[in-house]
C-alpha positions as a Markdown table, in Angstrom:
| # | Residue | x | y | z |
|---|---|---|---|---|
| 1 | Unk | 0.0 | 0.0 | 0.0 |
| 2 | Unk | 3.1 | 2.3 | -0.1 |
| 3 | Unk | 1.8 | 3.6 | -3.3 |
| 4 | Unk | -1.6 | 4.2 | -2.1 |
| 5 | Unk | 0.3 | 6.9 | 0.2 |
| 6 | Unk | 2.6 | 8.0 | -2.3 |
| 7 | Unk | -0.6 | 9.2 | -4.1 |
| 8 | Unk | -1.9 | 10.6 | -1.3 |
| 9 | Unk | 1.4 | 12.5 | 0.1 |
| 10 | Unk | 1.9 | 13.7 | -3.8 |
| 11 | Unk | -1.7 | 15.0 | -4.2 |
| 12 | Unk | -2.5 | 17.0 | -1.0 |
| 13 | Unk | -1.1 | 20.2 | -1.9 |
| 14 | Unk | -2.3 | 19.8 | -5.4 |
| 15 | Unk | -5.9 | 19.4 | -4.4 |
| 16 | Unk | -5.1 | 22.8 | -2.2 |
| 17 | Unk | -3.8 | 24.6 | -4.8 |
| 18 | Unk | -6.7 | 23.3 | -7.2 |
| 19 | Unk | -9.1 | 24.3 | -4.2 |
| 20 | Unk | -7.6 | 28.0 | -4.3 |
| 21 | Unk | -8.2 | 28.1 | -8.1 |
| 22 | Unk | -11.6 | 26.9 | -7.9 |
| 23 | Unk | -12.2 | 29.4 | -4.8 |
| 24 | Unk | -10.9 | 32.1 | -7.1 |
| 25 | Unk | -12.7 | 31.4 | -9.9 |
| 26 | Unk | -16.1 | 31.0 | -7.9 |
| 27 | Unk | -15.7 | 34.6 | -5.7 |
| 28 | Unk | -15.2 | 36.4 | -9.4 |
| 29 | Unk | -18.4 | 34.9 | -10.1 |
| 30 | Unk | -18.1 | 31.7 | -11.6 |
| 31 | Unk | -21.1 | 29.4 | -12.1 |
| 32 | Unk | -20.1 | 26.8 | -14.9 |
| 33 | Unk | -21.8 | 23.4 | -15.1 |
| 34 | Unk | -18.1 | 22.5 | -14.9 |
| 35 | Unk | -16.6 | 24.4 | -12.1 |
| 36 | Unk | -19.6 | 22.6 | -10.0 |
| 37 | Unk | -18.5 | 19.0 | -11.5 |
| 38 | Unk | -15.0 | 19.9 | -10.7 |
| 39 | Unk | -15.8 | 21.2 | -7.0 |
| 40 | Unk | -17.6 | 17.8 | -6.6 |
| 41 | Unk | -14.9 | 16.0 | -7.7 |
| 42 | Unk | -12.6 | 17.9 | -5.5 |
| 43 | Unk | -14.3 | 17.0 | -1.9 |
| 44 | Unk | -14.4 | 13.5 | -3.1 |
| 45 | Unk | -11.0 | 13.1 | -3.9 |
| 46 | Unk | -10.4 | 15.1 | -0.3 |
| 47 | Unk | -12.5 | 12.6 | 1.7 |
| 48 | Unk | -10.7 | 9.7 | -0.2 |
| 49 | Unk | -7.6 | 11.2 | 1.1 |
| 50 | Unk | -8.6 | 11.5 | 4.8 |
| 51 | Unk | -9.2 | 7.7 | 4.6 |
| 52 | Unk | -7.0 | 4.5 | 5.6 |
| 53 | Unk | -4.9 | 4.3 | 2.9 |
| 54 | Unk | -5.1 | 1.1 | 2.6 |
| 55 | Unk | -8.9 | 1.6 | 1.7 |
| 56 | Unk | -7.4 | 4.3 | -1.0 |
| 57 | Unk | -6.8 | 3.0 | -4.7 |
| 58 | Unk | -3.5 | 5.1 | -6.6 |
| 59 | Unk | -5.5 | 5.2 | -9.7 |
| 60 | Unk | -8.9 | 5.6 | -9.1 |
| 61 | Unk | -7.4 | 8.7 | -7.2 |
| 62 | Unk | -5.2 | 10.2 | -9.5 |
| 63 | Unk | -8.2 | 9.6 | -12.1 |
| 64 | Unk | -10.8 | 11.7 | -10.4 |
| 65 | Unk | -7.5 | 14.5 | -10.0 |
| 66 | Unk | -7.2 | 14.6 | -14.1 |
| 67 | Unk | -11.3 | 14.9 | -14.3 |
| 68 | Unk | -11.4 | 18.0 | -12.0 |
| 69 | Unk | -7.9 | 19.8 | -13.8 |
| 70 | Unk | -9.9 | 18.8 | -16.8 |
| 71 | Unk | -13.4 | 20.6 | -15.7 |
| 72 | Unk | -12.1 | 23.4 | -13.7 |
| 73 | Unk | -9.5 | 24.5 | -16.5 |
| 74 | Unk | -12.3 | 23.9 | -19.4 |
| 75 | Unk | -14.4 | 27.0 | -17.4 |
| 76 | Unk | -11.2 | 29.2 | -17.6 |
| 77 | Unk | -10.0 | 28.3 | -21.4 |
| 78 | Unk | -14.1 | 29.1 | -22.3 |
| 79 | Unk | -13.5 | 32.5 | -20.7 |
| 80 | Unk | -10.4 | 33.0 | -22.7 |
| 81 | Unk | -12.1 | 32.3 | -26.3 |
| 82 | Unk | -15.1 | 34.4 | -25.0 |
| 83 | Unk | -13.3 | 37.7 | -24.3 |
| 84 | Unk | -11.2 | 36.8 | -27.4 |
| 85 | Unk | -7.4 | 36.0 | -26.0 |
| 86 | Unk | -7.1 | 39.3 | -24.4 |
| 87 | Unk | -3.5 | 40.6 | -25.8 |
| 88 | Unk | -2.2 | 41.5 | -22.2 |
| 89 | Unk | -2.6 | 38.7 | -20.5 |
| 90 | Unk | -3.7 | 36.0 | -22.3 |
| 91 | Unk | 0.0 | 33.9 | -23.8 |
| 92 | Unk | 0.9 | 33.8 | -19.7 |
| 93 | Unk | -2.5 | 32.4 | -19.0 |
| 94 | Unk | -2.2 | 29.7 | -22.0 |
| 95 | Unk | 0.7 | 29.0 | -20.4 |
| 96 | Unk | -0.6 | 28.5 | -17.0 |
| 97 | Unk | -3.3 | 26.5 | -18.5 |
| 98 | Unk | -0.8 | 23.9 | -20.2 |
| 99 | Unk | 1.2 | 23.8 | -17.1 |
| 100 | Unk | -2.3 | 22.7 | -14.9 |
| 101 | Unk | -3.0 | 20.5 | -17.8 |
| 102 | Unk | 0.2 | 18.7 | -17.7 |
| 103 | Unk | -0.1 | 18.2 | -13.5 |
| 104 | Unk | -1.7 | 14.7 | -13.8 |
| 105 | Unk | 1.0 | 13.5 | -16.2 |
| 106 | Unk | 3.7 | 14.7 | -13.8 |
| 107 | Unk | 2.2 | 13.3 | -10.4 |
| 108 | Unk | 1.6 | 9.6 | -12.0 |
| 109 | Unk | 5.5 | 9.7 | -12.7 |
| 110 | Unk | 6.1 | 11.5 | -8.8 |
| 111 | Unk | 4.0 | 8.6 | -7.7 |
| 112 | Unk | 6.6 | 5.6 | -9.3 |
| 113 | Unk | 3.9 | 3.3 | -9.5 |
| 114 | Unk | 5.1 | 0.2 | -11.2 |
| 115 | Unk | 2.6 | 0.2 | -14.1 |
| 116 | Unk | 2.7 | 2.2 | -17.3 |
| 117 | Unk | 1.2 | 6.0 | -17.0 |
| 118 | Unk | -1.9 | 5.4 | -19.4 |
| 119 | Unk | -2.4 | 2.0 | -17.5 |
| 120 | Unk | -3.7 | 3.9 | -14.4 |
| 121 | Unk | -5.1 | 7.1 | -16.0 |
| 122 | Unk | -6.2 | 5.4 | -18.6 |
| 123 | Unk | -5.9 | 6.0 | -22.5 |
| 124 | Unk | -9.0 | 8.2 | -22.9 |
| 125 | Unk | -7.7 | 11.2 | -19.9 |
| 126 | Unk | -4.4 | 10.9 | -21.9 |
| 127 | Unk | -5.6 | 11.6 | -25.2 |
| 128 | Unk | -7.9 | 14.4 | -23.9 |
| 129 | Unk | -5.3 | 16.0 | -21.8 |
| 130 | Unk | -3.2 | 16.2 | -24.9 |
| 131 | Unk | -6.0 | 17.1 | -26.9 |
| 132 | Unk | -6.7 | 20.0 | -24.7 |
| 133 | Unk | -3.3 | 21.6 | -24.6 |
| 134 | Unk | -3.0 | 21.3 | -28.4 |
| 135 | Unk | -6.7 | 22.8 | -29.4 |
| 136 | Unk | -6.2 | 25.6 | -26.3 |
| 137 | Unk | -2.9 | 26.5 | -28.7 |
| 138 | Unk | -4.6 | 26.2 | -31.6 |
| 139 | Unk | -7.8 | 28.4 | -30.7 |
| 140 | Unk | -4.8 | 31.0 | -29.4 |
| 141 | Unk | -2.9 | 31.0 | -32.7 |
| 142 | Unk | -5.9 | 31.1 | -34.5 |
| 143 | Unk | -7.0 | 34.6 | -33.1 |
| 144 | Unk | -3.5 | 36.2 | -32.8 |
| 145 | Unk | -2.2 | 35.7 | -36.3 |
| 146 | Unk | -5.2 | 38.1 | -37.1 |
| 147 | Unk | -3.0 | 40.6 | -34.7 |
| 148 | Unk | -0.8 | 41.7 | -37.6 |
| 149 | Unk | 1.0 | 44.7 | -35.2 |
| 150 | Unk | 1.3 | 41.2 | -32.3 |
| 151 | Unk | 2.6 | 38.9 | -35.2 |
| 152 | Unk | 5.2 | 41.1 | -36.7 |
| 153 | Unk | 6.6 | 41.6 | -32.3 |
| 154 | Unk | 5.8 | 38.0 | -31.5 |
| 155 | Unk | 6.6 | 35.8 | -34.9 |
| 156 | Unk | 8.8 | 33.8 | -32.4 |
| 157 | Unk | 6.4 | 33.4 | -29.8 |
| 158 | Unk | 3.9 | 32.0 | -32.6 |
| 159 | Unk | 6.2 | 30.2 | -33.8 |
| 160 | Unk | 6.6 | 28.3 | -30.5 |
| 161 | Unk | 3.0 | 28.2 | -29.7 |
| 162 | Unk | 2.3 | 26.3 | -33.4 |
| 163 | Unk | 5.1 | 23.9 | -33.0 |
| 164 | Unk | 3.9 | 22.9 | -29.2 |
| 165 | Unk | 0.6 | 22.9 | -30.6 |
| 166 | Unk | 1.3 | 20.1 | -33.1 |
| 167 | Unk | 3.6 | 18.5 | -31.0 |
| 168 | Unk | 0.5 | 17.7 | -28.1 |
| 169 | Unk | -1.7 | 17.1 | -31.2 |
| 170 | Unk | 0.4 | 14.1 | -33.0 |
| 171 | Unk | 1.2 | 12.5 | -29.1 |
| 172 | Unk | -2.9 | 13.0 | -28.3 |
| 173 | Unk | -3.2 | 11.0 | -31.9 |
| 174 | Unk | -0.2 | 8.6 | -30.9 |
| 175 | Unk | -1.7 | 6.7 | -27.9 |
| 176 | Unk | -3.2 | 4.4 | -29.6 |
| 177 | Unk | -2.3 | 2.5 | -32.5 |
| 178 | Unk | -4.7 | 1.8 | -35.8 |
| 179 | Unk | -6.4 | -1.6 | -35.8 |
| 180 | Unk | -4.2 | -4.5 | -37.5 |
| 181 | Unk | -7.0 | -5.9 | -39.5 |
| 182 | Unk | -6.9 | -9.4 | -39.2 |
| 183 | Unk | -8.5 | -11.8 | -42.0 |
| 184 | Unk | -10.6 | -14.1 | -39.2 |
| 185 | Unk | -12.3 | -10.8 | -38.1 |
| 186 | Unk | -15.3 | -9.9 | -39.7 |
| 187 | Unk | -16.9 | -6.2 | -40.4 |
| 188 | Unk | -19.9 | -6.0 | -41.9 |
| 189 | Unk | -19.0 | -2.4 | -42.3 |
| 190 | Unk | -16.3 | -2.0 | -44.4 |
| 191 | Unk | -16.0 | 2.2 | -43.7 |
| 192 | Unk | -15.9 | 1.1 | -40.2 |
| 193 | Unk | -13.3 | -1.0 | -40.6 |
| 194 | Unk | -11.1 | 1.4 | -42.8 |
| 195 | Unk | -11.6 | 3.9 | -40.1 |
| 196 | Unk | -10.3 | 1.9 | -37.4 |
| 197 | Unk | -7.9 | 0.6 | -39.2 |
| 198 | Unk | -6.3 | 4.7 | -40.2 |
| 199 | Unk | -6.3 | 5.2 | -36.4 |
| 200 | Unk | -10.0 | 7.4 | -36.3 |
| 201 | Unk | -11.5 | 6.1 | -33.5 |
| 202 | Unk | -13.6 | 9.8 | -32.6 |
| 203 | Unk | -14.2 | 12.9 | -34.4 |
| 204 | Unk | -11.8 | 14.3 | -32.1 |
| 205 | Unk | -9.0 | 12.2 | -33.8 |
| 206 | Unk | -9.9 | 14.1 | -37.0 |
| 207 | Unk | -10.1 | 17.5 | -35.7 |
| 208 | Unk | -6.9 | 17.2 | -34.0 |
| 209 | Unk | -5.6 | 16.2 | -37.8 |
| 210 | Unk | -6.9 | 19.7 | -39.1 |
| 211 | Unk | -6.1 | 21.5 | -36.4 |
| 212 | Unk | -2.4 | 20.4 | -37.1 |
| 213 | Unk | -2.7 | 20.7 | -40.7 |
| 214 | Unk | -3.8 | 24.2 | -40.1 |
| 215 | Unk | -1.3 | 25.2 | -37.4 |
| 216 | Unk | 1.6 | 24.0 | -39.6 |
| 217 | Unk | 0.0 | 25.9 | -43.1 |
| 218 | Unk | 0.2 | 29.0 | -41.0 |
| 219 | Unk | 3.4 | 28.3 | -39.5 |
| 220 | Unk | 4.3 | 28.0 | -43.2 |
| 221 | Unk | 2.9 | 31.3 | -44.1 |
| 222 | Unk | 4.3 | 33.7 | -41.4 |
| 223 | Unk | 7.5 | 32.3 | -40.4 |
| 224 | Unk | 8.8 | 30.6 | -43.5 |
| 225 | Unk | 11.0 | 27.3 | -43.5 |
| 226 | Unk | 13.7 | 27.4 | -41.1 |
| 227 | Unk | 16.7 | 24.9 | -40.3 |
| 228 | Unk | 15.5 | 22.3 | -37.5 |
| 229 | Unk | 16.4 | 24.6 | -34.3 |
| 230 | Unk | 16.0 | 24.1 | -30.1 |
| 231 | Unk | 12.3 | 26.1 | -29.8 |
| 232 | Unk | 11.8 | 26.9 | -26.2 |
| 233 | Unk | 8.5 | 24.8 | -25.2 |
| 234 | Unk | 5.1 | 26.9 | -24.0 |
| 235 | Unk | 5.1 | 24.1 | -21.1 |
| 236 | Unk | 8.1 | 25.3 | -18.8 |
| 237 | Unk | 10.4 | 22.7 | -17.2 |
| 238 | Unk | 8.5 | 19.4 | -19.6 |
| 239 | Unk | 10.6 | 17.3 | -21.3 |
| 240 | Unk | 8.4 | 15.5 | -22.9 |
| 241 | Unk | 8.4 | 17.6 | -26.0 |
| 242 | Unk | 10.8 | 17.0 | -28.6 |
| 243 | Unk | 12.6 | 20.0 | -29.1 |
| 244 | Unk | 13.4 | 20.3 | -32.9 |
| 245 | Unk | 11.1 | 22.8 | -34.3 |
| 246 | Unk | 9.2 | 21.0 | -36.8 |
| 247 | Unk | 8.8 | 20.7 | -40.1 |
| 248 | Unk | 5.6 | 22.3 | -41.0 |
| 249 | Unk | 5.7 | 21.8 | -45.0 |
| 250 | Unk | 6.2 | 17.7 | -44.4 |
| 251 | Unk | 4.1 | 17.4 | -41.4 |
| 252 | Unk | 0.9 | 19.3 | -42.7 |
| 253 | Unk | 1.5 | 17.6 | -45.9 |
| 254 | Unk | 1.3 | 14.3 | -43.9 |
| 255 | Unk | -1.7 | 15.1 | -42.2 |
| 256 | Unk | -4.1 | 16.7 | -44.1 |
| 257 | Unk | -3.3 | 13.9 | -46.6 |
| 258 | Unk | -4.4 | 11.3 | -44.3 |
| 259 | Unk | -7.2 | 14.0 | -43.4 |
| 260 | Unk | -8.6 | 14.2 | -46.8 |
| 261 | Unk | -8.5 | 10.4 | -47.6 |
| 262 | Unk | -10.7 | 9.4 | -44.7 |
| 263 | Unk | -13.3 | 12.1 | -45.2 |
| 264 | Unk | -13.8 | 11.6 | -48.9 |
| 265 | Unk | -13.2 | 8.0 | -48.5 |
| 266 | Unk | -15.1 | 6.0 | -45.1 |
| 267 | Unk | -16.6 | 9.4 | -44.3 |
| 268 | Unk | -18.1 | 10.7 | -47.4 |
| 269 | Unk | -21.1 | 12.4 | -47.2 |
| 270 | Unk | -21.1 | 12.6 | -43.5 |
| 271 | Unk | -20.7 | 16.3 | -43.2 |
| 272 | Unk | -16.8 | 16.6 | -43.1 |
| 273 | Unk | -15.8 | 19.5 | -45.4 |
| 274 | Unk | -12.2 | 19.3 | -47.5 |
| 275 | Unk | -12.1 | 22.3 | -48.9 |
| 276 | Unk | -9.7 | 24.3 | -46.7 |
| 277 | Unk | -7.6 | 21.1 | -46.3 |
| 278 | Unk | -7.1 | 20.7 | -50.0 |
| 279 | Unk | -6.5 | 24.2 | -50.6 |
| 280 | Unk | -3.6 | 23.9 | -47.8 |
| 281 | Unk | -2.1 | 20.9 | -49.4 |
| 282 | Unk | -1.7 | 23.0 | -52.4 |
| 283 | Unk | 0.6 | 25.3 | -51.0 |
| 284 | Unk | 2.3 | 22.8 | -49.1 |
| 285 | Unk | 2.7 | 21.4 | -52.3 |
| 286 | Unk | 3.8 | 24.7 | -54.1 |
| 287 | Unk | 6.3 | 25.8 | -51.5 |
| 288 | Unk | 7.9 | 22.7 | -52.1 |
| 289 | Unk | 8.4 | 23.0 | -55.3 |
């Protein structure tokens, strides 16, 4: 049971400093449907702490810590896109964001449990905390490059914020791998089966692939092809970015490849729209040439 209280030595002063957030957030008037669900969660976890720890399981813990950092920062990254990224303060508070967001990752490793990190959190909180950092960055590079005064100061800021931003995207699309299709199983599907066997197990998985098409078309457009170079990373102290800036031409090119084929493939006639994405892959195509 000595990682039951590892877990619960590691996550005290988390759940205080997540209580002073919440407490914060809720006196300036706060209401969200997910600032209650993440208050909830919260006193739960705390009574689960005050508990034998024997009675106290590392992951069921640690689980419930990544839903309320999930909730509580979904409130505050709502208020962000709602008063538009406010250009004073609003990079240090996407950084902030990605820092809380990256929390759970860090205490499963403080913990040492003796079981792989997505084993206890589970693949699904991994792919959305990933998913969340990389569409925060998105949404944030989306409004500034409009900034042209911000982008002309900043190009190296943006330029770190797109290749983060790809960077969470391509891990959150990493953790799991596309279905070996095997000739003793059967689909009665066959789109189904192409799907699953490309990797596109949500819609998510395929905004996260235009999202990163996009972010790389305008990392293209406003700060040009550079030599692979050390990029400082928007999530201080992590090392679990690689720190080559990337290659924006080849990956978007990759991606919105991939993107296109599924949705005029499987997904035709479902609502998914490749007009942007092919126009993208043009210029990708272009600049290459």
């Amino acid at each position: 049971m000595a990682e039951a209280a590892s877990a619960v030595s590691a996550l005290r002063p988390r759940l205080a400093a997540l209580g002073r957030r919440l407490a914060a957030l809720k006196g300036a008037g706060g209401d969200d449907t997910f600032l209650v669900n993440g208050s909830a969660t919260l006193e739960k976890l705390k009574d689960l702490c005050k508990e034998e720890k024997e009675k106290a399981y590392p992951s069921k813990l640690l689980q419930l810590y990544t839903q309320a950092v999930l909730d509580i920062t979904y409130f505050e990254e709502n208020q962000l896109v709602d008063e538009d990224f406010p250009e004073d303060y609003s990079l240090q508070k996407v950084k902030e964001l990605i820092c809380i967001l990256s929390e759970p990752e860090d205490l499963v490793k403080e913990c040492n449990i003796n079981e792989e990190p997505t084993s206890i959190l589970g693949t699904e909180l991994f792919e959305c905390l990933y998913w969340r950092k990389g569409a925060l960055l998105y949404m944030y590079c989306h409004t500034v490059k409009e900034r042209s005064e911000w982008l002309r100061e900043n190009i190296g800021v943006f330029e770190k914020c797109l290749n983060d931003g790809v960077h969470y995207l391509m891990k959150m699309l990493s953790f799991r791998c596309p279905l070996q299709l095997d000739e003793d199983v059967s689909f009665q599907d066959k789109d189904t089966a192409r799907l699953l066997s490309e990797g596109i197990f949500s819609d998510t998985r395929l905004l996260a692939m235009m999202y990163s098409g996009e972010m790389c078309y305008w990392g293209l457009k406003h700060c040009g092809e550079r030599k692979q170079k050390s990029l400082e990373t928007t999530d201080p102290g992590s090392s679990r970015l690689q720190s080559a800036a990337l290659d924006f031409r080849e990956v978007g090119k990759n991606v919105l490849t991939k993107y296109v084929a599924v949705c005029e493939g499987p997904l035709k006639g479902q609502g998914w729209n490749t007009t942007s994405a092919k126009q993208m892959l043009c210029c990708f195509r272009k600049s290459h040439n």
